[in-house]
C-alpha positions as CSV (number, residue, x, y, z in Angstrom):
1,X,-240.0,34.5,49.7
2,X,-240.2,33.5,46.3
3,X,-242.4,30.2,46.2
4,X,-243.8,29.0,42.9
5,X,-245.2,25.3,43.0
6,X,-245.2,23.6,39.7
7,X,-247.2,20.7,41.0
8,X,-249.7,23.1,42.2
9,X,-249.7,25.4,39.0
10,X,-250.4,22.1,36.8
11,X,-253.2,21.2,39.0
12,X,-255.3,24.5,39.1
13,X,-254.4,25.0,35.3
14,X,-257.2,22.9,34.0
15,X,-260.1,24.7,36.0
16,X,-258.4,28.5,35.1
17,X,-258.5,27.3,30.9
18,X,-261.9,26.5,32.0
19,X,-262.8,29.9,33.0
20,X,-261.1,31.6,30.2
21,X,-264.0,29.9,28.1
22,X,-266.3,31.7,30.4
23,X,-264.3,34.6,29.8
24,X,-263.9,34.6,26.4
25,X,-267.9,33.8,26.1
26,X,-268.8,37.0,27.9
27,X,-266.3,38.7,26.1
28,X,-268.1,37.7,22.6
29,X,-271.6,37.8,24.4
30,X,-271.4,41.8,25.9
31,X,-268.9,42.9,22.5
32,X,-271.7,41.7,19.9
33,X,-274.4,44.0,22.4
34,X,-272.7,46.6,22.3
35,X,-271.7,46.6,18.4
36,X,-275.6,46.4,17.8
37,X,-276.7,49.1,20.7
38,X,-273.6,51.4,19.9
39,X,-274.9,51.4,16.2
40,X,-278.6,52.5,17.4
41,X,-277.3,55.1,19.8
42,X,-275.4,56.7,17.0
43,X,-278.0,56.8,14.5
44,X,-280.7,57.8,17.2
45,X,-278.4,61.1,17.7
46,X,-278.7,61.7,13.9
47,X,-282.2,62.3,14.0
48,X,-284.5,65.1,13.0
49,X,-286.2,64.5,16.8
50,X,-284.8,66.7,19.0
51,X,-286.2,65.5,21.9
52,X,-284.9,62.0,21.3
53,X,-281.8,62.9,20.4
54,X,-280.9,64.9,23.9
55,X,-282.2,62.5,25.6
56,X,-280.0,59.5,23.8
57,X,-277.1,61.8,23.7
58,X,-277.4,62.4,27.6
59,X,-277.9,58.5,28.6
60,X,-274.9,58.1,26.1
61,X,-273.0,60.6,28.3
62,X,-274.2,59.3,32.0
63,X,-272.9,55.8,30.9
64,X,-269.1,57.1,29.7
65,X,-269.0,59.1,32.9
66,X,-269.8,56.6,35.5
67,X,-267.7,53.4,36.6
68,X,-268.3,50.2,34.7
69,X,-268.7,48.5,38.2
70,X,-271.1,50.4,39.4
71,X,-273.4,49.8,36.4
72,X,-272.9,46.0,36.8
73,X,-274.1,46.1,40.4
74,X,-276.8,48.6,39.0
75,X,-278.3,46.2,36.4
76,X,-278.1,43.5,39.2
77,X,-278.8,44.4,42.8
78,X,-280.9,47.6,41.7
79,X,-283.5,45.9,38.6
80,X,-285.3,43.8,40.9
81,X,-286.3,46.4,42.7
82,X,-287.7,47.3,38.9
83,X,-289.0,44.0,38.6
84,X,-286.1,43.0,36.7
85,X,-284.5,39.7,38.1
86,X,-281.0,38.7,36.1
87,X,-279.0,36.0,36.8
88,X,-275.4,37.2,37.2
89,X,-274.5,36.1,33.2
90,X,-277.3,38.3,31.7
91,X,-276.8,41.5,34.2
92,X,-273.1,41.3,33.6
93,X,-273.5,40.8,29.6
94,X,-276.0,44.3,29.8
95,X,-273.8,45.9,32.2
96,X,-271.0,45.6,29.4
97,X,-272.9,45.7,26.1
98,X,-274.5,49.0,27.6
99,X,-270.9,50.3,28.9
100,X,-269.4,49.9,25.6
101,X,-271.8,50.6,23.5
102,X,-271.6,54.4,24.7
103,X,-268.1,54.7,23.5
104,X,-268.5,52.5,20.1
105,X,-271.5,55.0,19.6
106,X,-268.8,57.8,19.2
107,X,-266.5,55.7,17.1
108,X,-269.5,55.3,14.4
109,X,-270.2,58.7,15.0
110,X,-266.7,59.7,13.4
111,X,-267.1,56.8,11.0
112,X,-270.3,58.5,9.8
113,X,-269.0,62.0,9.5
114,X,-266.3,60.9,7.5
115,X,-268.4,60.3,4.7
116,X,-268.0,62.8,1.9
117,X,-271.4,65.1,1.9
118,X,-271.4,64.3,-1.7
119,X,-272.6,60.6,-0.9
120,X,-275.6,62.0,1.3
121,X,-276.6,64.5,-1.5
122,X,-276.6,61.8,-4.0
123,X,-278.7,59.1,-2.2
124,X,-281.5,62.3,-1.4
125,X,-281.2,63.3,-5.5
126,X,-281.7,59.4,-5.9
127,X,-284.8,59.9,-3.6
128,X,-283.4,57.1,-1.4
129,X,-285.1,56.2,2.2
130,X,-283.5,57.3,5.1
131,X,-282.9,53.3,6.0
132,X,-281.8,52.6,2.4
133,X,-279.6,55.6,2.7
134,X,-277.9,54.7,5.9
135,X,-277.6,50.7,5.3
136,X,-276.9,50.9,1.4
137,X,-274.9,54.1,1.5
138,X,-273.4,55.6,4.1
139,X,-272.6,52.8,6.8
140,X,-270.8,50.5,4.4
141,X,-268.1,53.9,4.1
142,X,-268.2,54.4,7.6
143,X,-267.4,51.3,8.5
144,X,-263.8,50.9,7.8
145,X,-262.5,53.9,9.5
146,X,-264.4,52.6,12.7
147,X,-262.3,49.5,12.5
148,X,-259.3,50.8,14.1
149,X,-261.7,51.5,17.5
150,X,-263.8,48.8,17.0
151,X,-261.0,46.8,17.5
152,X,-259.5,48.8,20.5
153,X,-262.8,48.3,22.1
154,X,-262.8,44.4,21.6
155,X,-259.5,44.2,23.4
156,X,-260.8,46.4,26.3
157,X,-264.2,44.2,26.6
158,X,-262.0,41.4,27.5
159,X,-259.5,42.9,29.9
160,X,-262.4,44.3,31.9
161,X,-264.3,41.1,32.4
162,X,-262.5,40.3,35.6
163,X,-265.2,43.3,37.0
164,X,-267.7,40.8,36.3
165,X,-266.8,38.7,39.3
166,X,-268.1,41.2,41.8
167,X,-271.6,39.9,40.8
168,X,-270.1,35.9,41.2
169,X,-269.6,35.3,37.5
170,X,-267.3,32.8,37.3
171,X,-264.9,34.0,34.3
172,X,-261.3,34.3,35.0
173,X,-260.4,36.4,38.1
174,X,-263.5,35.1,39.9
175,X,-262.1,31.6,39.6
176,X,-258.1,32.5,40.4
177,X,-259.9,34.3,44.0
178,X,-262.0,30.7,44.5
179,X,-258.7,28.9,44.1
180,X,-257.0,30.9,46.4
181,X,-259.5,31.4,48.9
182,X,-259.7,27.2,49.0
183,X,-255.3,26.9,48.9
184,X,-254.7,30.1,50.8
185,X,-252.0,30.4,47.6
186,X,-252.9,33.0,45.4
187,X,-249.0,33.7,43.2
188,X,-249.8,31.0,40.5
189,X,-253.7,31.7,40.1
190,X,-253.8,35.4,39.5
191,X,-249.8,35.1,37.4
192,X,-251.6,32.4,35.4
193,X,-254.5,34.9,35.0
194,X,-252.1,38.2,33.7
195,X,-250.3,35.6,31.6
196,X,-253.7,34.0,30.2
197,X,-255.0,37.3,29.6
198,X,-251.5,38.5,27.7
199,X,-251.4,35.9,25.8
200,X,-254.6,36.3,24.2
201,X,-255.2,40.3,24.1
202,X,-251.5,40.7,21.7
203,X,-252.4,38.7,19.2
204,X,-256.1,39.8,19.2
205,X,-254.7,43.1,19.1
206,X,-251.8,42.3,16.4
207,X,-255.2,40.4,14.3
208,X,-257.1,43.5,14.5
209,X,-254.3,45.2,13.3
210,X,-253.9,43.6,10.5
211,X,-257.3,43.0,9.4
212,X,-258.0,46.6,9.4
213,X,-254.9,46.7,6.7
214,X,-256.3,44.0,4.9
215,X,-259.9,46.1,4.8
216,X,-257.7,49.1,3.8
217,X,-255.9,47.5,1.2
218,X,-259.2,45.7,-0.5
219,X,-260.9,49.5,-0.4
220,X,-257.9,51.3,-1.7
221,X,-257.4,53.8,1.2
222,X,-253.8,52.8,1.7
């Protein structure tokens, strides 16, 4: 039956807005990786070196095609045997950033080729560097038509979080199982969870919206 305690939902509240802190941290943390990496492994594919390209282009692949989950326990139960010892924050914040960087790699990757061919020809009759050219020229018009999936990407960061608790991270969904696992009552954890986690992504998503408008409208594409 239909049980929802009040008294019990006002108690567990305080320690489940705790955890959206965490949440919302390694949202920012892994999002801001994977902005930076995404950016490299898109350029990196842009190269003159074949060999580097393949091989960036393949790792770019493997990541897309394999489980998010498996890369977290990856980075954490596998790397020591690398010599690479993570506490659960850091593997979890590569395990992301990594993730999502292969798929914000594709995003600049259409951002960049939506760039006239004009602007490249005129930064090489300019006799522009190839950093100069990318960071001066072309990225700044790329930019903006990313925006749309940049933001897409931000949203979907934070709704897959929750995978972070298989490694004992103690974000949202980590903390709703510890609380029920202690009360044997899991309806008002996890419904305070999905409604946490609602009531954040829309209006992320409706900001993202309208910021990408606002970049639009200051650029005159719309």
């Amino acid at each position: 039956m239909f049980d929802w305690r009040w008294d019990f939902t006002w108690e567990i509240l305080p320690r489940l807005v705790a955890a959206t802190g965490n949440t919302l941290m390694a949202a920012g943390f892994g999002y801001a990786l994977a902005v930076v990496l995404g950016l490299v492994f898109a350029l990196a594919q842009r190269t003159p070196y074949r060999a580097l390209t393949l091989a960036v282009r393949e790792t770019v692949e493997f990541i897309r095609s394999t489980p998010l989950v498996l890369q977290i326990f990856f980075v954490f139960y596998v790397g020591p045997q690398f010599g690479l010892r993570l506490s659960p924050w850091t593997a979890g914040m590569i395990a992301i950033g990594l993730h999502y960087a292969s798929y914000l790699s594709e995003v600049y990757r259409g951002g960049l080729e939506s760039v006239p061919k004009g602007q490249w020809e005129a930064a090489t009759s300019l006799n522009l560097s190839t950093a100069r050219t990318y960071f001066r020229v072309i990225i700044p018009q790329a930019l903006p038509p990313s925006l749309a999936g940049m933001g897409n990407y931000l949203v979907g960061i934070f709704k897959d979080t929750p995978m972070l608790s298989v490694i004992g991270v103690a974000e949202l969904m980590h903390t709703a199982t510890a609380i029920g696992s202690e009360t044997y009552r899991y309806l008002e954890p996890y419904t305070l969870v999905g409604i946490i986690f609602l009531a954040i992504s829309l209006p992320t998503a409706a900001g993202i919206r309208i910021f990408e408008a606002w970049v639009r409208r200051k650029l005159g594409m719309s």
